[in-house]
Steps between C-alpha positions, in 0.01 A plus 500: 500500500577217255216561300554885490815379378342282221346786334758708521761244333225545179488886370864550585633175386740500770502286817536619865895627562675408810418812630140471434488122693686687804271795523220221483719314813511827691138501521487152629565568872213740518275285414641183692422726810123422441546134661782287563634245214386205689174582622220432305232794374153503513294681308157593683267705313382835562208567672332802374177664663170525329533811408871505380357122298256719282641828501456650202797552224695866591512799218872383500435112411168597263765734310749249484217247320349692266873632353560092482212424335474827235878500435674125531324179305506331895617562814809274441649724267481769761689252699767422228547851460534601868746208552709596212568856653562375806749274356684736279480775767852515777456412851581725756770305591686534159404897518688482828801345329469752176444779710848394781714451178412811324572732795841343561576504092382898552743532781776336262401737259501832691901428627638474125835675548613804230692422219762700311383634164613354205415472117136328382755232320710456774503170705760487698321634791285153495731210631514181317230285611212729429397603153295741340130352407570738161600419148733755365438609171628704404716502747579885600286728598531832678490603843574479851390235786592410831307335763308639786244411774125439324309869546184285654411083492134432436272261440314494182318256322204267557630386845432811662172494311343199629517347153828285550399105487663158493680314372751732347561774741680792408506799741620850309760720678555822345816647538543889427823584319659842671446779247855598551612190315260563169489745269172668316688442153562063623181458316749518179661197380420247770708743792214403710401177436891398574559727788170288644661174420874626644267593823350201497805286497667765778197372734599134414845546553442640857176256587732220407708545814180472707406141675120600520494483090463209333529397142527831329401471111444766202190514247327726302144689566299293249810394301566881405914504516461861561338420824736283708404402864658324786323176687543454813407174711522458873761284622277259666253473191418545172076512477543867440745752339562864532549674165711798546405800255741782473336824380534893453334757748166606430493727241876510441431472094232664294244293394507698187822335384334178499259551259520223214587720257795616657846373384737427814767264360689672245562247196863691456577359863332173439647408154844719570496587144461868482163626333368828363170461669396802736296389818190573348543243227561230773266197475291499799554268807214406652561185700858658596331803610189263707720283673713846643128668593369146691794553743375857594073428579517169718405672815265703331325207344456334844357844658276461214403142543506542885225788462280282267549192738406617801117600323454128391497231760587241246740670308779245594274214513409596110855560420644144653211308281619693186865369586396174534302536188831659310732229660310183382538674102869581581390889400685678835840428472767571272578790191210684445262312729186606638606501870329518845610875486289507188216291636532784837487793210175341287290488776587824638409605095122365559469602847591858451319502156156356683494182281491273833382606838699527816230294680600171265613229606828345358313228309334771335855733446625201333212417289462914342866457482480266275241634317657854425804290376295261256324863388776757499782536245786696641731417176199737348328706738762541770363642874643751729482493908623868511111670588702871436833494322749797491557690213799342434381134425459363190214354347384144451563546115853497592510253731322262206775653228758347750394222630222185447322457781389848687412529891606837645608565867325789745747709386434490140886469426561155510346168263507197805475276177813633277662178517181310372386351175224527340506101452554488866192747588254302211632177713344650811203617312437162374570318871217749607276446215500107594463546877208721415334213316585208767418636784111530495485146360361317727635161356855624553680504813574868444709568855711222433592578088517830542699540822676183598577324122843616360505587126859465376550615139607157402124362595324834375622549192441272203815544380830643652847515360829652664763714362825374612862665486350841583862672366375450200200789542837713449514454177126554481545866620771601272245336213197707627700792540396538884803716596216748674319228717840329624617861662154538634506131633868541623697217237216231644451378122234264591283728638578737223419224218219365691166735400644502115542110484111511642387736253684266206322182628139694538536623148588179385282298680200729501115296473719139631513598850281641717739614748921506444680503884851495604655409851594810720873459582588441873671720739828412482703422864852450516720539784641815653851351407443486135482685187163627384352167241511553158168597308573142347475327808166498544278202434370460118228691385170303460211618261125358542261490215092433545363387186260542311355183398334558205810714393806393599544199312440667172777440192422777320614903571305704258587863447447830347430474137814578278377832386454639882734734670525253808650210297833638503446481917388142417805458341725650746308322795556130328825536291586231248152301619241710384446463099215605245239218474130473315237373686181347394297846532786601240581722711917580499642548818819482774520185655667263729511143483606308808618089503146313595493160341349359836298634771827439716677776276202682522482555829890614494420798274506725770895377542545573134375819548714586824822404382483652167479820599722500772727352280416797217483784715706416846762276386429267756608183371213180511780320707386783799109401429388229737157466401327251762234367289695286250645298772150363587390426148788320409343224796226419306584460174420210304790443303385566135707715257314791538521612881188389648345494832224220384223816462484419147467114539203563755357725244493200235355277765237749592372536154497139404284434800243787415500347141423182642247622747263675243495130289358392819269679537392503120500098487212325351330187594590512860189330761559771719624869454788631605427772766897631577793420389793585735933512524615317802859508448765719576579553148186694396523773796899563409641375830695192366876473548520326137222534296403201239705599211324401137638177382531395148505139518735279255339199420787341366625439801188280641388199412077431462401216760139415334348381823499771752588742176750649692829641385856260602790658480759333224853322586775761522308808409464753872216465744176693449463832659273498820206722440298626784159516489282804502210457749164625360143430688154440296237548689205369363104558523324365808189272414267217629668212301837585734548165725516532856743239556881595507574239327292554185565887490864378466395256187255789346817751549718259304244455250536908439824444462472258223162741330735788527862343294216352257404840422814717525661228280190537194421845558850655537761195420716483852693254642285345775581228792162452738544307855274447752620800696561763198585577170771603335552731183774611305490799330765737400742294658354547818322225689153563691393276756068567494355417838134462453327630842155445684414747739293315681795181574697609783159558689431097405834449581411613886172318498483123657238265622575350856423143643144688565395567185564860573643788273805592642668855332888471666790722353764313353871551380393337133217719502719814603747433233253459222352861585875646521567370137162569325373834667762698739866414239280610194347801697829613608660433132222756372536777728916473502422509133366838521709620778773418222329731249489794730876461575719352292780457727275258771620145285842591529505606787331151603783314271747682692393428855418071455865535364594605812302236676687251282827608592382511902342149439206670640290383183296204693385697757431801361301425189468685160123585582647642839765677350283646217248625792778679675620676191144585416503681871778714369299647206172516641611681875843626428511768791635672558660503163346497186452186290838332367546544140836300446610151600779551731305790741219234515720264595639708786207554656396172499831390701390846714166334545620161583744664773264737662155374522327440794391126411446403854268825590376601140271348227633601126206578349533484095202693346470395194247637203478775811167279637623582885303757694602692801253263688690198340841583626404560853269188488827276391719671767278438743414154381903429471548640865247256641600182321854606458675161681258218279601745195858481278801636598460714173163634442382632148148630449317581205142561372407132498735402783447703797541248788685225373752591327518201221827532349715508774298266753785211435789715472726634609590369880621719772845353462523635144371787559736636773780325252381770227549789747860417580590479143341813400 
């Protein structure tokens, strides 16, 4: 049970409730009647017959192979998957406890006594404690209400379907409002939606007396305010909740009325200002008018789902992995989410359309499921599930004039995704796009990125920033003039704001991103005893932006020439920003100039951008901006008057060393010829915390000792700066006249040393210092320290003669750390290097994370190559997100990766320059697996280090490795 447990802690993030550990408990004296506690259990083994020994495989167990070996990559993700089901799936005892504590909540239900009938705005009737999950406003309306025993009390939902899984278990109760106490014309004004919310509170108000309730709460049906339910929790426990749902009878309005270009909230009863509009110059209300028609089809949409069920076996199976799948992206909860119910409805969609087969199996559900949504663009094409709609429904053409994203009911009346953006929908299009491309990799653990690894938007996205003080989005709808959408959205002026303030940022931040998402607002709870929250109240609004690399950072916002008809929209779009400018084509055009001295400010356009025009066109203040990303830059910087994260510096560094490098190899009058010349400092791959910084010396502060030539420093002027030396190895050609004596190699290397500041002093006039061990060259106020290499040394290095007069070839630590500096530190330099020029965020990211080290004193054990490797992991196997393309989301996910990976049970295999096979990974795993106690606690493989595991074979310990979990 414990490790059922395990794995179920992962895809839910949530550990076992109390409950949970007593259902386990309950189980425990079944099993302990299998032997006594004290006696001891032996296990003999079976003894099987001859014929039972080599009976051949059944048709049942041959099936069951060849699905795992044409549909899974092994048979242990058939085993991951299986478990996972059987983990999110209820026991029968909680069914037993769902199933006792809905039938006595029915039998509450069914004994609600009569109430006189009084006015829709009248109160009194309610006593004090309980309140009305409603926010008035305005606060009349007309007609008549009084409360009355529910018509019928059904289940609904996925828990009657079979699809209902853990952790979060919500049961749906459908209570039918008696017709007597609606009208047909309630659909007017919000009558109905507040004669459901006075019912709703009536059933509070009488459950409240009842001991077999216990904590009774309100929310809203996917944050929709017109949509209030009541929770209910069993007095003994709280793993599940009932959701109460108070609707009309079947049929009781016409679905005609609903259509969303019909006008049911008069603005002369909204506003209270009288109006000469007639009806038929109403704006429409479409979400008014969809949230009123989801109350009326609930049953009918489980008959539906019911019917298509019961034809595929793994209908529920396929619909729990795409919950899972929904959860870990944080897609199925909240406004405008794409819900289990939805999930239920999509796979009905490509059952009933013959996309998927009912004989698939829930791995395969999933996978087409994914696929459709990668494919299919409902904010374009929308899709119906009604096979033969009435006359009376509307078309799809009006559903997309209405609304962004389109999916249409069985009935043909009613868009299941009103409430959605078409950000939100290109979000799940994108999520299904990526899991489409990780899963058949075979050197990605695709069950366990795709299913069990959580993808927050704060580790997704490359940048995010909040909008705080939400009252202010007030003022944002008197400035758009969005009198229309508040009355359809009921006064909720964030939800009203929300798909304009998108459509602003989109506009302006068009070719920079690659995808622009926003959080989905949570379901609001409050308690039965309080007022309805405030729109305000809700948590801030976060926006995620996915860059475009080669985009985003750019200065420079060139429009429509002045002479075009869509400059004036240029000019509208940017206000006082955009100006006429020449460019070097001569042509004349719009443009936009943004702040971008550094590549720090650079990489903050993107926050220019955001709160300008909410500034221009929303009157949201900059104040209400939070914009994430500046914090982390601000870490980094190096100090100098222009704000600078060091990028720059290791730019200067970079080219001085390439400079120096082709001299090198151009050099004349060397013995030997250079074959490479290689970086081996941190430095030249963009990963230093402080790069070298150009110094311009000042001689007059230095006196000239003629001896040693060196520089001393003068009485009462300040000490020299400290320069750190840049690491560079020069290999050079092997040949017959090499020594095969250590001790000679070391005199010829230092004789190099001396040919090579000879030369670069006549033939190019530097500064040089030779020593035995290097040489050292300043140029461009940088200093080089030249390591002149033999390959063939650390192999005489391991070579001895014993007391025998035999050859003896031993390793060595002196041997092992003269290959580390002259072949695997320059190797590694060169392909960081390049894994720099691919993404331009990977040094900072690097800078950003040893700072963190620093600050956790975590520096000696985990070195900079170390740390530099598991950055480079980030960027070359980011699933199951894509690669980071700003400092601080890299940095997340490196604490993410710190905190979560498997050290003890899993190699982390960097593949860098993309040399690793297939073959390769499973060789290291299984390599790692068999020598996994004589190998370190943290294990990095690469291309040329697939068993050892070099760079982290001294450090770090156990002991600091379980300290690093504990901070993070």
């Amino acid at each position: 049970m414990k490790k059922k447990a395990t794995v179920a802690e992962e895809p839910v993030e949530m550990a076992p409730s109390e409950e949970e550990e007593e259902e386990e408990d309950s189980e425990a004296p079944v099993k302990a009647k299998r032997s006594k506690p004290d006696e001891e259990v032996v296990y003999q083994p079976v003894k099987l017959s001859r014929s039972d020994l080599y009976r051949p495989p059944t048709a049942e167990e041959l099936s069951q192979l060849k699905e795992t070996e044409s549909l899974f990559h092994c048979s242990l993700l058939k085993m991951q998957m299986e478990e996972l089901l059987r983990e999110v799936a209820l026991s029968e005892h909680r069914r037993q406890q769902i199933d006792s504590f809905t039938q006595t909540v029915t039998e509450l239900l069914q004994a609600v006594p009569d109430s006189p009938e009084v006015e829709v705005s009248d109160l009194s009737w309610l006593s004090g404690a309980v309140k009305i999950p409603f926010l008035l406003m305005p606060k009349v309306t007309k007609g008549k209400f009084h409360m009355a025993p529910p018509a019928s009390v059904d289940l609904i939902g996925s828990y009657p379907l079979g699809t209902c899984t853990k952790p979060r278990i919500v049961v749906d109760l459908a209570v039918t409002i008696p017709a007597d106490v609606l009208h047909p014309k309630d659909i007017l004004n919000q009558r109905y939606p507040r004669k459901r919310a006075l019912y709703l509170a009536g059933l509070a108000q009488y459950l409240a007396s009842s001991s077999d309730i216990g904590a009774m709460r309100y929310s809203c049906l996917h944050g929709n305010r017109l949509r209030p339910v009541l929770l209910l929790t069993p007095p003994d426990s709280s793993s599940f909740t009932v959701r109460v749902h108070a609707c009309p009878p079947p049929g009781f309005f016409k679905p005609s009325r609903f259509h969303p270009q019909r006008n049911n909230i008069r603005t002369e009863w909204y506003t209270g200002l009288q109006t000469s509009q007639s009806d038929s110059s109403e704006p429409p209300t479409p979400h008014y008018n969809s949230s009123v028609l989801g109350d009326l089809l609930p049953r009918a949409h489980l008959q539906f789902l019911s019917a298509v069920s019961s034809q595929c076996s793994a209908f529920a199976k396929g619909v729990a992995l795409l919950k899972v799948w929904l959860r870990q992206r944080e897609l199925d909860q909240g406004t405008g989410c794409f819900n289990g119910f939805l999930a239920s409805m999509l796979l009905a969609y490509l059952l009933t359309t013959h996309r998927i087969s009912n004989t698939m199996t829930a791995y395969q559900l999933l996978r087409n499921s994914l696929n459709f949504l990668a494919s299919a663009d409902l904010t374009v094409n929308g899709i119906s599930l009604a096979k033969d709609p009435d006359s009376t429904a509307p078309p799809l053409a009006e559903f997309h004039s209405a609304f962004q994203v389109v999916f249409v009911d069985p009935s043909g009346h009613l868009n299941m995704c009103a409430d959605m953006t078409a950000c939100t929908y290109k979000q799940l299009q994108h999520e299904a796009s990526v899991s489409m491309q990780f899963w058949d990799n075979p050197s990605v653990d695709g069950f366990h990125s795709l299913l069990m690894t959580p993808k927050p938007m704060i580790r997704t996205s490359d940048h995010v920033f909040q909008l705080c003080e939400l009252v202010k989005l007030q003022s944002s709808c008197k400035k758009l003039n969005l009198l229309s959408e508040l009355m359809d959205h009921s006064g909720n002026y964030v939800h009203a704001a929300l798909p304009f303030i998108l459509s602003l940022l989109q506009q302006g931040l068009g070719q920079r991103v690659h995808l622009l998402t926003h959080s989905l607002s949570p379901d609001p709870e409050w308690s039965v005893e309080s007022e309805a929250p405030k729109h305000k109240a809700q948590p801030p609004l976060a926006f995620g932006l996915l860059l475009r690399q080669e985009l985003a950072a750019s200065v420079l916002e060139r429009g429509p020439p002045a002479d075009s008809p869509k400059a004036a929209e240029f000019r509208q779009l940017w206000g006082s920003r955009s100006e006429l400018r020449r460019f070097q084509d001569s042509a004349i055009t719009e443009a936009v100039l943004w702040d971008g001295e550094s590549m720090c400010q650079k990489r903050l356009v993107p926050k220019q951008i955001v709160t300008h025009l909410l500034r221009l066109h929303a009157d949201i203040p900059e104040s209400c901006v939070r914009y994430v990303g500046a914090m982390v830059d601000d870490v980094i910087k190096t100090g100098s008057e222009v704000p600078s994260t060091g990028e720059e510096v290791s730019l200067l560094v970079v080219q001085a060393y390439d400079d120096l490098s082709r001299k090198l190899w151009k050099l004349e009058g060397l013995p030997l010829s250079i074959t490479a010349v290689q970086g081996a400092h941190p430095a030249l791959r963009y990963t230093q915390v402080f790069p070298p910084q150009p110094l311009k010396m000042d001689y007059s502060f230095f006196d000239k000792e003629k001896t040693s030539r060196s520089l001393v420093p003068k009485e009462g002027k300040p000490c020299p700066t400290y320069i750190t030396p840049i690491t560079m190895i020069c290999h050079m050609e092997g040949s017959g006249k090499w020594p095969h004596d250590r001790l000679a190699i070391r005199h010829i290397r230092a004789a190099f040393h001396i040919n090579l500041g000879e030369l670069l002093k006549k033939q190019h006039n530097y500064t040089c210092r030779p020593c035995p061990t290097h040489l050292d060259v300043w140029k461009d106020g940088l200093a080089f320290r030249i390591q002149v290499a033999y390959h063939r040394e650390p192999q005489v290095l391991r070579e001895s003669v014993n007391a025998e007069g035999l050859l003896v070839v031993r390793d060595n630590e002196e041997a092992q750390a003269l290959e580390m500096a002259t072949i695997h530190k320059p190797l590694l330099t060169s392909t960081l290097h390049g894994l720099q020029q691919e993404h331009p965020c990977f040094g900072s990211v690097c800078r950003l994370v040893k700072r963190w080290l620093g600050a956790q004193l975590f520096s000696a054990d985990i070195t900079e190559d170390t740390a530099d490797l598991l950055v480079a992991s980030l960027f070359l196997q980011p699933a199951p997100f894509t690669s980071p393309g700003s400092p601080q989301v890299g940095f997340l996910r490196f604490l993410h990766l710190l905190s979560s990976f498997d050290w003890r049970n899993n190699p982390l295999i960097v593949n860098l320059n993309n040399q690793l096979t297939a073959t390769d990974y499973t060789e290291i795993k299984n390599d790692f697996m068999a020598s996994r106690e004589s190998l370190p606690v943290m294990f990095i493989a690469t291309p040329k280090d697939k068993k050892l595991s070099m760079w982290t074979k001294r450090a770090p310990s156990v002991q600091v490795s379980g300290h690093k979990y504990l901070l993070l």
